[in-house]
N, C-alpha and C positions, 0 to 999 in steps of 0.2 A: 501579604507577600507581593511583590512588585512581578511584573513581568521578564524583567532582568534576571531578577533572584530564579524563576520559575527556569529560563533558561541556562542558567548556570546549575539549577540542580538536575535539570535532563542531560546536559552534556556531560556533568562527573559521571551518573549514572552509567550512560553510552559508554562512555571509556572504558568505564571499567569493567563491562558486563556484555558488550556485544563486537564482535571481532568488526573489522570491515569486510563489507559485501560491495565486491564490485557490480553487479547484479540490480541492488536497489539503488546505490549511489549513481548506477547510471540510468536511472530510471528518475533521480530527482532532479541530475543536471537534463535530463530532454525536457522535463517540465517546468525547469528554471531557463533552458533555452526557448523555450516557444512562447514564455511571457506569460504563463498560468501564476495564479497568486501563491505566495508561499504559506499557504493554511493546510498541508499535510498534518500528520499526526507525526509526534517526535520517534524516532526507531527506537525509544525503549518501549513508547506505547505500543508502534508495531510489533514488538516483541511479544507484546502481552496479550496483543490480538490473535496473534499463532500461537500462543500457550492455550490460550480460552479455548480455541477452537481443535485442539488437539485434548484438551483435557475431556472434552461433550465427546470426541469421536465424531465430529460434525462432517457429514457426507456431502451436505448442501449448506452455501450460506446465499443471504440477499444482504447485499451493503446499497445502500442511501448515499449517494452522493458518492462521485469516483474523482472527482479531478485528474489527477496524472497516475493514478491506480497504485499505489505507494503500500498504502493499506490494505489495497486489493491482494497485492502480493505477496505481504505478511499471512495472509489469510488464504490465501491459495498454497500456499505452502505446508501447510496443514491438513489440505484435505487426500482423499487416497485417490490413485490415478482415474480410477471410475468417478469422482464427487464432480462437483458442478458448483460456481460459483454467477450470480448473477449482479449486476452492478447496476443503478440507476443514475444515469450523469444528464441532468437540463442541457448542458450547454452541448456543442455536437463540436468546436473545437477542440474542450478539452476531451471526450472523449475518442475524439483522435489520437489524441497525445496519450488518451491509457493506451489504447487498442495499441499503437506501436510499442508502447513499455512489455503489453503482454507477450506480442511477437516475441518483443528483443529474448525475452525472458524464458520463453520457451511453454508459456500459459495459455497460450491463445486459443487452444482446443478447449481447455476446462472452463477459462472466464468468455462470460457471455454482457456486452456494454450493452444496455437496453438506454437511446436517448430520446431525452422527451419527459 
């Protein structure tokens, strides 16, 4: 399967299965404005991210690598208002760019960007 093909079967999927969220769509364009690479997860993955972790009951997650926190927020969205999310992001620009998405989002108390 081609890369093309891969994208044309995430986007029927999306359509058809996930409403729009003004929320994360504007969490992709700050990180498509700041110049971060577009290596997010597709929003049906994120989807599957927040099924997973609602199906564990997961109170705490640690995610590897945050870029513009896309996933993060898939995944924070599942947890209950006490959980805790912790994120490890190398670069300290794009973890700027999550830390503002969590702001926007209204995550910022629950997700914690560790960089480095």
């Amino acid at each position: 399967m081609t890369p093309a093909q891969w994208t044309q079967v995430d986007d029927y999927l999306c359509e058809r299965l996930l409403a729009p969220d003004a929320v994360l769509d504007a969490a992709l364009a700050a990180s498509e404005a700041a110049g971060l690479p577009p290596s997010q997860v597709a929003p049906n993955q994120g989807k599957l991210l927040h099924l997973l972790a609602l199906s564990i009951g997961a109170r705490r997650v640690l995610e590897v690598g945050t870029l513009g926190g896309y996933s993060t927020l898939w995944l924070a969205r599942a947890l209950p208002a006490d959980g805790q999310l912790i994120t490890l992001e190398l670069d300290p620009h794009h973890a700027a760019v999550a830390r503002e998405n969590f702001r926007r989002a209204g995550f910022d108390r629950l997700i914690e960007v560790r960089v480095g």
